[in-house]
C-alpha positions in Angstrom: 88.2 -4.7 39.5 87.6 -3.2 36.1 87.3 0.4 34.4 84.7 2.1 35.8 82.1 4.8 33.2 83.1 8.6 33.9 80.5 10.9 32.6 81.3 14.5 30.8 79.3 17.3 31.5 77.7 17.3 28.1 76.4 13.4 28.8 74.7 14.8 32.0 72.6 16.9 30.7 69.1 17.0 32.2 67.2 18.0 29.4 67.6 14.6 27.2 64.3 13.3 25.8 62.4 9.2 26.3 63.8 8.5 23.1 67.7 9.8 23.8 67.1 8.1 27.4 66.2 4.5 25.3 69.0 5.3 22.7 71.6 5.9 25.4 70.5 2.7 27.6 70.8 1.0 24.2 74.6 2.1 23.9 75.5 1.3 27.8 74.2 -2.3 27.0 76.7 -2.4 24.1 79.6 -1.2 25.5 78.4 -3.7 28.4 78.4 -6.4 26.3 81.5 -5.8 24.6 83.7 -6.5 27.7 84.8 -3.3 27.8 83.2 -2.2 31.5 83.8 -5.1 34.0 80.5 -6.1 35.9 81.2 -10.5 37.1 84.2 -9.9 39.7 83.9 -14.2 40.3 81.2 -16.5 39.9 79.3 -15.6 43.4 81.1 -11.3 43.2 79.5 -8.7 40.9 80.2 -5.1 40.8 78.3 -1.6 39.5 80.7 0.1 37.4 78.3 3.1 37.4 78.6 3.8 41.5 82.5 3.6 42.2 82.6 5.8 45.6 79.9 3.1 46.8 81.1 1.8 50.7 79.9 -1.9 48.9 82.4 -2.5 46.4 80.6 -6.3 45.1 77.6 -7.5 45.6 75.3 -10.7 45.4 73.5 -11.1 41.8 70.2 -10.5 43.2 71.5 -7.7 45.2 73.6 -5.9 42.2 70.2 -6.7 40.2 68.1 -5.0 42.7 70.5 -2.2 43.0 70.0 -1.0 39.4 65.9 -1.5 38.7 66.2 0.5 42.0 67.8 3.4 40.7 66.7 3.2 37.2 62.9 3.2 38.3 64.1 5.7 41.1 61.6 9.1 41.3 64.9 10.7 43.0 66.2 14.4 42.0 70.1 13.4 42.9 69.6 10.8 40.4 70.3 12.1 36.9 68.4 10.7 33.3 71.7 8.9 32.5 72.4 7.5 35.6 68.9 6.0 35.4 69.4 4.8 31.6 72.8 3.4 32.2 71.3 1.2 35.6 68.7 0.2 33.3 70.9 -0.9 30.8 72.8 -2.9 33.1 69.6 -4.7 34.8 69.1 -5.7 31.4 72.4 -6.9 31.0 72.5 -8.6 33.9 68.7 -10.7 33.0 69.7 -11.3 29.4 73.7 -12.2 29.2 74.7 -13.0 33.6 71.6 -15.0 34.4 73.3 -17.7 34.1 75.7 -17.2 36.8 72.6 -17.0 39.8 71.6 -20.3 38.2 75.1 -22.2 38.2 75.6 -21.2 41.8 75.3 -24.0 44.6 71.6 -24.4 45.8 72.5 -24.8 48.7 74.5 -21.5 48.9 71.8 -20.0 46.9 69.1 -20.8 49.4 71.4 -19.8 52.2 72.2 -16.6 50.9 69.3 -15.5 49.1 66.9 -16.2 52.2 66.5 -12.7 53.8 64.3 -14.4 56.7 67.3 -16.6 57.6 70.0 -13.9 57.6 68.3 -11.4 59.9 68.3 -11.6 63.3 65.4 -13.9 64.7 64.9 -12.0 68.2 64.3 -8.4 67.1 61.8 -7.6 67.6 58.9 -6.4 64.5 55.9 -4.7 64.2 53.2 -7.9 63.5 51.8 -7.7 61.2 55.0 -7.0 58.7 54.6 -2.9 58.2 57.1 -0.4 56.6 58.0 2.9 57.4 58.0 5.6 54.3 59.8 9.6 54.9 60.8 12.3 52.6 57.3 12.1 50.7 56.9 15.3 48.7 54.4 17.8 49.3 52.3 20.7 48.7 50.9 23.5 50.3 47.2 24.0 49.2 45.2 27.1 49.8 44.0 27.0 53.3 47.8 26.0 54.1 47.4 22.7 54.7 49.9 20.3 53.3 48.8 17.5 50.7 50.7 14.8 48.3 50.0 12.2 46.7 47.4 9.1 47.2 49.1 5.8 48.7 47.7 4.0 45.5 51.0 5.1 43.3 53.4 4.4 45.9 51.7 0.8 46.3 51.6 0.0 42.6 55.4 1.4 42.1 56.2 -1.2 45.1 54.5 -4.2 43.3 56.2 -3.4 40.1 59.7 -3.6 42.0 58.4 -7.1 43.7 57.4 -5.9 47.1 53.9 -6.5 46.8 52.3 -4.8 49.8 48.7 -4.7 50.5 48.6 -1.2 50.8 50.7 2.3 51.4 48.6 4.4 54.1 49.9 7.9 54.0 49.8 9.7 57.7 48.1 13.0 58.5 48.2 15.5 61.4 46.4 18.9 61.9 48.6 20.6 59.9 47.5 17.9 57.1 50.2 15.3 55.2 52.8 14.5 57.8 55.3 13.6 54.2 55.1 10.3 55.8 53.4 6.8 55.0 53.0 3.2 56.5 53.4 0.3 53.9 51.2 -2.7 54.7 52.4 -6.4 53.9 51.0 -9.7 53.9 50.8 -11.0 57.8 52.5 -14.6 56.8 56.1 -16.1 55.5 55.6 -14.0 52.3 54.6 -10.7 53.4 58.0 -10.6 56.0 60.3 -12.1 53.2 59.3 -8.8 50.9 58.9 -6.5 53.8 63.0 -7.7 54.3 63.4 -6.9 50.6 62.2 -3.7 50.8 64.0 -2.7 54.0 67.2 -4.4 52.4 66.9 -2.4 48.8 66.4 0.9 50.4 69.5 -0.1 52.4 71.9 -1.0 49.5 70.4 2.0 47.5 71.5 4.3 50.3 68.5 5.8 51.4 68.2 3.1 54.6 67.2 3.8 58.0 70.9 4.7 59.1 71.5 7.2 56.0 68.0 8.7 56.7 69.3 9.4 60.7 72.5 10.6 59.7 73.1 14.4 60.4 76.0 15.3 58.6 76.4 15.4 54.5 74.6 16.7 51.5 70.6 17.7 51.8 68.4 14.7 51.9 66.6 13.9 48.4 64.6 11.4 47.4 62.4 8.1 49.6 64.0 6.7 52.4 62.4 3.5 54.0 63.0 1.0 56.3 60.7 -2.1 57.9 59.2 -1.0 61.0 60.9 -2.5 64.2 60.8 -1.6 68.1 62.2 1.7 68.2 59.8 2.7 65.9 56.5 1.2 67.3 57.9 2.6 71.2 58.7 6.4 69.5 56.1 9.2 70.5 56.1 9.9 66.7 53.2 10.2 64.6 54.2 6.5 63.2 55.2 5.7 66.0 51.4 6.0 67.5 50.1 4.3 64.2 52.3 1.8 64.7 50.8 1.0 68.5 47.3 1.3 67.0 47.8 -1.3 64.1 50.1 -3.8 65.1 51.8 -5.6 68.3 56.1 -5.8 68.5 57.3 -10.0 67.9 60.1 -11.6 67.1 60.7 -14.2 64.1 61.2 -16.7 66.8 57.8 -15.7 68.9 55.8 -15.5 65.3 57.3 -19.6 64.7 56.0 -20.3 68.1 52.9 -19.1 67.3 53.2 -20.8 64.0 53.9 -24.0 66.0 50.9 -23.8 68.3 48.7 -23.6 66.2 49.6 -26.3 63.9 49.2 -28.5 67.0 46.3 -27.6 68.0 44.8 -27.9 64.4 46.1 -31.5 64.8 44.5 -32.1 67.7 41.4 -30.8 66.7 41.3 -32.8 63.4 42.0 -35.9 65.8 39.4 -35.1 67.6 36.9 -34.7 65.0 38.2 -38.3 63.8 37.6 -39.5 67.0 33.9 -38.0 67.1 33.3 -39.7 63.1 34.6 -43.0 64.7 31.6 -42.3 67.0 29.4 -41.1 64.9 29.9 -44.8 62.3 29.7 -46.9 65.6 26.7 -45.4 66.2 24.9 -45.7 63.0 26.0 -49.3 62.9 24.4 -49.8 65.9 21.5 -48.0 64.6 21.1 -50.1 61.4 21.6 -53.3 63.8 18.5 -51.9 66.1 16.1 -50.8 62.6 17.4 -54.7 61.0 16.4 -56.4 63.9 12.8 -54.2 64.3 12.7 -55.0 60.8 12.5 -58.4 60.5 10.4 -58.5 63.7 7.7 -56.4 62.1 8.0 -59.0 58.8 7.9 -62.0 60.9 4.9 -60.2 62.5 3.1 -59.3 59.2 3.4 -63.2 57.6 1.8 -64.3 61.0 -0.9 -62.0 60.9 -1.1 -63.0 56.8 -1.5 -66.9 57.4 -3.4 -66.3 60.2 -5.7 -64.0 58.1 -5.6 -66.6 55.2 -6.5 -69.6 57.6 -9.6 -67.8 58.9 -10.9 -66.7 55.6 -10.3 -70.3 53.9 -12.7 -71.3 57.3 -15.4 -69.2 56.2 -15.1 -70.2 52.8 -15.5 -73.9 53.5 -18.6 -73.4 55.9 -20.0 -71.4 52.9 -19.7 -74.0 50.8 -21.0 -76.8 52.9 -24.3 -74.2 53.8 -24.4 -74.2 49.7 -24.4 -77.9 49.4 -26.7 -78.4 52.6 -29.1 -76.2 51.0 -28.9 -77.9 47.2 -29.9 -81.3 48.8 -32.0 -80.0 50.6 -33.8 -79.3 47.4 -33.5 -82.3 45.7 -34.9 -84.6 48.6 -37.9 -82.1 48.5 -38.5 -82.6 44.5 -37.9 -86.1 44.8 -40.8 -86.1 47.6 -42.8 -83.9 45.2 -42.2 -86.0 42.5 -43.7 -89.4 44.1 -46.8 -86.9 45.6 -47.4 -86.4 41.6 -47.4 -90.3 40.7 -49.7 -91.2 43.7 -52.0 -88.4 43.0 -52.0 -89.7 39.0 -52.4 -93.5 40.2 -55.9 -92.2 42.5 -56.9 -90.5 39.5 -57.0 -93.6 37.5 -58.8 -95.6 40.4 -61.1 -92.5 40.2 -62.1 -93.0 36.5 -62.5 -96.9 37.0 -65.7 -95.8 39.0 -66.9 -93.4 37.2 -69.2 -96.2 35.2 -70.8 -97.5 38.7 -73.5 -94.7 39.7 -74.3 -91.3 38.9 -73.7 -90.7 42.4 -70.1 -92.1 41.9 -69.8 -90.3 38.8 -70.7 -86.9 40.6 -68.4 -88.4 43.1 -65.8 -89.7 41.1 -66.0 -86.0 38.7 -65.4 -83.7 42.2 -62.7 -85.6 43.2 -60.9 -85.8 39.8 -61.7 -82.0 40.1 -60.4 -81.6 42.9 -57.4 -83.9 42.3 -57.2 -81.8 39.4 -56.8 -78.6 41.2 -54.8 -80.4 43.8 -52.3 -81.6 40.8 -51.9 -78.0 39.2 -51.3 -76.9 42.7 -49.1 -79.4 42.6 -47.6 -78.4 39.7 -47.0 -74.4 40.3 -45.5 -75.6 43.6 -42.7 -77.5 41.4 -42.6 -75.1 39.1 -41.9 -72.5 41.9 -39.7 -74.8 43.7 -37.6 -74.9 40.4 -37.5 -71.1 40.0 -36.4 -71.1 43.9 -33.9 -73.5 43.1 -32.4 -71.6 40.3 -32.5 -68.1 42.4 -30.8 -70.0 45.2 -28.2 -71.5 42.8 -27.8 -68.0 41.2 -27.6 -66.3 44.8 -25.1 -69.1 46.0 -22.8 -68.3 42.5 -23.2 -64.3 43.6 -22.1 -64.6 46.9 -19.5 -66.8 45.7 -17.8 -64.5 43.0 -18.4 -61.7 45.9 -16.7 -63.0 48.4 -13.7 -63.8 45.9 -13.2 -60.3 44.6 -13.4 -58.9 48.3 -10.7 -61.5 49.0 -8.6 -60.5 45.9 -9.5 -56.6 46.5 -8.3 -57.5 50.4 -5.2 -59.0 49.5 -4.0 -56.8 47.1 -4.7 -54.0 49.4 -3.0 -55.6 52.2 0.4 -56.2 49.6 0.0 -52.5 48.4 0.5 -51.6 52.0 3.0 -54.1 52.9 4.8 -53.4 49.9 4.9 -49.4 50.6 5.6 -50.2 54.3 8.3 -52.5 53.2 9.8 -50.0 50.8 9.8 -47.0 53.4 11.3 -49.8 56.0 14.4 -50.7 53.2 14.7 -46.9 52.1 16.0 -46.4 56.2 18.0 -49.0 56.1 19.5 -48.4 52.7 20.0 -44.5 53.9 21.5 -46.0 57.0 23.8 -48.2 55.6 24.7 -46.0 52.7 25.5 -43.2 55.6 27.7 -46.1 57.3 29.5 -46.9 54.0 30.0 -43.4 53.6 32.2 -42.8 56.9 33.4 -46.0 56.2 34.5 -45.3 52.4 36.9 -42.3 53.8 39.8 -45.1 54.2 39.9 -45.8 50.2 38.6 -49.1 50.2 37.8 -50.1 46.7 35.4 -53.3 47.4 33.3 -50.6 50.6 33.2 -48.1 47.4 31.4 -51.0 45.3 29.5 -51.7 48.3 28.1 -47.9 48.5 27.4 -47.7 45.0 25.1 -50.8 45.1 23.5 -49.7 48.2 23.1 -46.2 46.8 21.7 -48.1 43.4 19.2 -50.0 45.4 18.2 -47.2 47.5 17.5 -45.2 44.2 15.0 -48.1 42.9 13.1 -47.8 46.2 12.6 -44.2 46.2 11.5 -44.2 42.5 9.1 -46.9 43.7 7.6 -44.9 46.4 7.9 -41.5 44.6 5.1 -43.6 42.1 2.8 -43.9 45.2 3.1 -39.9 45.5 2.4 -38.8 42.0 -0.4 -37.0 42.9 1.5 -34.9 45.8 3.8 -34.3 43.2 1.0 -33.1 40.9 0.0 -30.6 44.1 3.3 -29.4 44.5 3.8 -28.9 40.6 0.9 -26.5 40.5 2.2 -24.7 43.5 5.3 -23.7 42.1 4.0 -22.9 38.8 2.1 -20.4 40.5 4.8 -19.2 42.6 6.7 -18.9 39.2 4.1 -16.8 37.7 4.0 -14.7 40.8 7.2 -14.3 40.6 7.5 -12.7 36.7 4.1 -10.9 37.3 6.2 -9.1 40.5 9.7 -8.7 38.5 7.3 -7.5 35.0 5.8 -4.7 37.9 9.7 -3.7 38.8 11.0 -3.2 35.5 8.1 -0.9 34.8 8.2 0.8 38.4 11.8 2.2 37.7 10.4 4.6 34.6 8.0 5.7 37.4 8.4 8.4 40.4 5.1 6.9 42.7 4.9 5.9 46.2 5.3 2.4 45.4 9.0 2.5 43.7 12.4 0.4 43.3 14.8 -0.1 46.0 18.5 -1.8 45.1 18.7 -4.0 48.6 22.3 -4.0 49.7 23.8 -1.2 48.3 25.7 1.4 50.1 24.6 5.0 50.3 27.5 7.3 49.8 26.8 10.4 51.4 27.3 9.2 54.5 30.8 8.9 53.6 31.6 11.9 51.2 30.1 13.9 54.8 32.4 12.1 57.1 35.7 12.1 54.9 34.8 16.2 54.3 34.8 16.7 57.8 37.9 15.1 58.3 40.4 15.6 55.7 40.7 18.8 52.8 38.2 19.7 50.7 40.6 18.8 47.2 41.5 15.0 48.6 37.9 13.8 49.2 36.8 12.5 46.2 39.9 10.2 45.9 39.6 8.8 49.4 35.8 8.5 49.0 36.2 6.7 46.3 39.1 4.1 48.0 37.0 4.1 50.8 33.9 2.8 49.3 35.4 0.6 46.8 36.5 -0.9 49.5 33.7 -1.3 51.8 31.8 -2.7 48.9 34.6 -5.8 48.5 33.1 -6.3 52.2 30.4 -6.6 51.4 30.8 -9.0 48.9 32.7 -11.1 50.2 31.0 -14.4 51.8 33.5 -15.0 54.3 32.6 -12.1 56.5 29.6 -12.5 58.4 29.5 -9.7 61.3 26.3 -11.2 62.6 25.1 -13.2 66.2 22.2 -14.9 67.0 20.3 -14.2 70.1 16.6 -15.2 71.5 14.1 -12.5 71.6 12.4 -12.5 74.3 8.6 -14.7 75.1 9.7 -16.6 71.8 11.9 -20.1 71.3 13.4 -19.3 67.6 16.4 -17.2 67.4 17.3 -14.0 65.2 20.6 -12.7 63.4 21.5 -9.2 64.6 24.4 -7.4 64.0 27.7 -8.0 65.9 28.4 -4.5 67.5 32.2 -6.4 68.2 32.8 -7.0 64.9 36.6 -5.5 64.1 35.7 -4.2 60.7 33.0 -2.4 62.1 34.1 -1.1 65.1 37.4 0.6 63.2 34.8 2.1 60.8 32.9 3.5 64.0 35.7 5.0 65.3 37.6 6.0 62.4 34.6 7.5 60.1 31.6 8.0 63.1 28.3 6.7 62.8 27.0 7.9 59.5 29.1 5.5 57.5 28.4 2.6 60.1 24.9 2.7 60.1 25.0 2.8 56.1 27.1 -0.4 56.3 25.0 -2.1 58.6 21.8 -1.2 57.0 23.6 -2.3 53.8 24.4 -6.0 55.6 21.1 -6.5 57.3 19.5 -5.9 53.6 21.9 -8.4 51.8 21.4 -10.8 55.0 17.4 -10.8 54.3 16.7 -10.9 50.5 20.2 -12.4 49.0 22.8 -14.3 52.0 24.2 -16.6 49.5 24.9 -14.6 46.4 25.8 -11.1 48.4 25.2 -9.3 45.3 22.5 -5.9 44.8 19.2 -7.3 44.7 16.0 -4.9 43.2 12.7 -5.0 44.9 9.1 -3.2 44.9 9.4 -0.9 48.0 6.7 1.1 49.8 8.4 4.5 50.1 5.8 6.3 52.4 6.1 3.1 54.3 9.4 1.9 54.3 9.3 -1.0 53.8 8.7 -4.1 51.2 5.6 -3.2 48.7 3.0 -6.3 47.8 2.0 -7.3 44.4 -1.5 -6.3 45.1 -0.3 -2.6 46.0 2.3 -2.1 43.2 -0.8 -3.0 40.9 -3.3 -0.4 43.0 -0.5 2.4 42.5 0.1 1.3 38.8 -3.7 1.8 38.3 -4.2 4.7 39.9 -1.6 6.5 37.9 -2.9 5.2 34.8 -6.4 6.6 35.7 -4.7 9.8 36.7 -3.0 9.8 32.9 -6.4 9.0 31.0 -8.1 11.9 33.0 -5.8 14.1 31.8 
């Protein structure tokens, strides 16, 4: 079995130093090293060579490992400096020069024996979720006689340093004040039982177990005991005992698995479900894109019907046009062409005229009124064709006018008509695009490489479209644009007012939205616990409270419908766990500053959840306008000047 390390009575001295405790750890690792103290019994046996009169003569690696950093990180008076050096001394022993025994043994047997959730018993019955009981906590009387020790914070970091990792230590009070005893929290899943085990399992190979804490007989009890929390202690009348029934619910490991097992099935059959419900959903959108298709290439059939139709009648008007033109231009020219032979009779008369001009004076007189008068009459003649000319060229101008007019309103007609078929057709293919692209979508889910391709395209097209109709609404965009820009300068006008409002004490001030008012709490933790402890739990407290706040998964809200109106509101949710254990826990000071605290985050920042400032009417109560920060801001200023 090996020599085993007997100490003298100078070597257990309780006055050694840090430095003589390192120096003397250093030596025990020497000697331990050496060979000279026997520590590996086989390749699965070990042995403490500093504990012989322990009832456990070997032990497991992990268990002879967590055996020492147990004792040598130990707080306990029966422990001595050098028995803590030399179990420090061996757990480095054991990491630096044995480690490779745990890793040569079997996995198999590894897994088998280093699995604390598989060697306890899976129908005892646990406090869920995993807790641990904590006694023989030192205290203090303070000056109004109350007893007092130390915050649960030290206890919990000295537990994640040794692996346990709780979640918390919760020390328990009664009237006369600390009860000496605590509740250790773990994690409610696999991980927080399989250290809860470890802890129950190191107090119990380090002696100060549940069984060595009940025992009656032997030396006075020194030091932590602890164990993990199981039926006997949730059913005891006990102060843990009722802390127990208030937090937690008694299970087995096989009822937990159960429960484990449930609700893995129904996630499954949820999920299947919601599969079932997409199926739906991409059936349905396929039969919507089939419906829209169909509707439109009705409405294009439709529109190149009404287009020839349109075309047809407009080429009819334009050929009657024409042939009035043409009726009217020989119209004209069978009127010159009647003028013209009017002009060569009229000149031929003339000529008879002046053949009897000789004959008499009486003919002459004759003949010289008519060749006056067929004078007149053939300058008569003669404006008429002249005017008839100038009609024909206004006609001939008016014809060419009507003409060109009649072919820009068909241009300015048709390309109206192809602006607005082409923006309905776009608006018509953006729907169909977004359609298919959504059908694509729940399609692509399966991996398909080629439906990928396909979505991209469609997505590719459907980005050309909408560039093409975001060019027809440049100008709402130009609206828009000078909207925001004065929102934006709004906006640095109202946060330039803030920054200046904080140097100021005014009835338009600065509130930081969200934040949680401590008084409140400092009142409520005063009247319930000693006046020297306060400040630490207020501080805990808060802290906490604050990570609630914070954090974006918890929403303690519910919508309801006020009444004579359709929308719905967000109110706070009065069942809410959180809330309701800081109700009755804390009273209605601290609640109300929490839930004034959430309804503020709620209104100015629900997606962030971080302290927001803002202007803030302070007679009023409530949210200050621009235009009466700047009133107030004047005002002062004037008052200033005056004086």
């Amino acid at each position: 079995m090996g020599s085993t390390v007997v100490l003298s009575s100078d070597e257990e001295d309780s006055d050694m130093s840090e430095s003589e405790m390192e120096e003397h750890a250093d030596k025990i690792y020497l000697t331990l090293k050496s060979g000279k103290l026997k520590v590996k019994l086989s390749p699965q046996a070990f042995t403490c060579p500093y504990c012989p009169n322990k009832k456990k003569p070997s032990f497991q690696y992990k268990d002879l490992l967590q055996h020492a950093s147990g004792v040598g990180n130990s707080n306990s008076e029966k422990r001595t400096l050098k028995d803590k050096a030399s179990h420090l001394a061996l757990v480095k022993y054991l990491q630096q020069d044995l480690a490779d025994s745990e890793a040569a043994e079997p996995s198999s047997k590894r897994q088998k024996t280093g699995d604390p959730i598989q060697d306890c018993d899976q129908d005892e019955k646990l406090v869920c979720p995993w807790k641990g009981v904590v006694v023989n906590i030192p205290t203090r009387k303070t000056q109004d006689g109350r007893s007092a020790g130390e915050s649960g914070s030290k206890l919990r970091d000295e537990y994640i340093q040794r692996g346990f990792n709780p979640t918390r230590v919760r020390p328990l009070w009664n009237h006369w004040g600390f009860s000496g005893t605590a509740i250790v929290d773990f994690n409610r899943d696999w991980n927080g039982l399989h250290n809860s085990l470890l802890f129950d399992k190191a107090y119990q190979v380090d002696g100060h177990g549940k069984k060595d804490w009940l025992k009656k007989d032997g030396p006075p009890k020194t030091g932590l005991y602890a164990w993990i929390a199981r039926a006997d202690d949730y059913n005891g009348s006990t102060l843990i005992g009722e802390d127990l029934r208030k937090k937690g619910d008694l299970k087995t490991i096989a009822e937990v698995t159960e429960e484990e097992a449930r609700k893995q099935q129904k996630l499954v059959q949820n999920l299947t479900q919601l599969v079932e419900e997409k199926k739906k959903g991409v059936k349905e959108f396929e039969e919507l894109c089939s419906v829209k298709s169909k509707e439109l290439k009705e409405r294009l059939e439709e529109k190149e019907k009404s287009l020839q139709k349109h075309n047809r009648e407009l080429n009819a008007i334009q050929e009657r046009t024409m042939g009035h033109v043409n009726k009217i231009f020989a119209d004209h020219e069978r009127l010159k062409m009647k003028l013209e032979l009017e002009k060569k009779k009229l000149e031929l008369k003339g000529i008879e005229l002046a053949k009897r001009e000789a004959h008499n004076e009486t003919e002459r007189k004759n003949l010289s009124e008519d060749l006056q008068q067929n004078a007149s009459k053939n300058s008569s003649l003669e404006l008429a064709s002249m005017e008839q000319q100038k009609a024909d060229e206004e006609v001939k101008k008016l014809a060419e006018y009507q003409r060109r007019q009649k072919e820009e309103l068909h241009e300015k007609i048709i390309r109206l008509e192809r602006q607005r078929d082409q923006k309905q057709a776009i608006e018509l293919e953006i729907e169909q695009l977004k359609g298919e692209l959504n059908v694509k979508k729940h399609m692509g889910s399966d991996g398909d490489s080629e439906i990928v391709k396909e979505v991209e395209e469609i997505y590719k097209g459907l980005t050309e479209k909408e560039e093409e109709l975001a060019d027809l609404d440049k100008f709402n965009q130009t609206l828009i644009l000078r909207e925001r820009r004065t929102n934006d300068e709004l906006q640095e006008a109202r946060k330039e007012l803030v920054n200046i409002m904080k140097e100021w004490k005014l009835s338009i001030g600065v509130k930081r939205m969200g934040e949680l008012v401590t008084k409140p709490f400092m009142d409520a933790l005063q009247q319930k616990y000693c006046q020297q402890d306060v400040e630490d739990r207020a501080i805990d407290v808060l802290q906490l409270w604050e990570d609630y706040l914070k954090d974006p998964d918890w929403h303690p809200f519910k919508r309801i419908k006020l009444e004579n109106q359709e929308r719905e509101v967000e109110v706070i949710d009065e069942r809410d766990e959180k809330l309701r254990e800081l109700k009755d826990d804390l009273g209605d000071g601290p609640y109300n500053a929490v839930t004034r605290a959430l309804l503020e985050i709620n209104e100015y920042n629900p997606s962030g959840r971080y302290i927001t400032t803002e202007l803030w009417n302070l007679k009023e109560d409530g949210k200050a306008t621009l235009e009466e920060g700047v009133t107030c801001l004047l005002n002062q200023w004037d008052k200033s000047k005056r004086r």
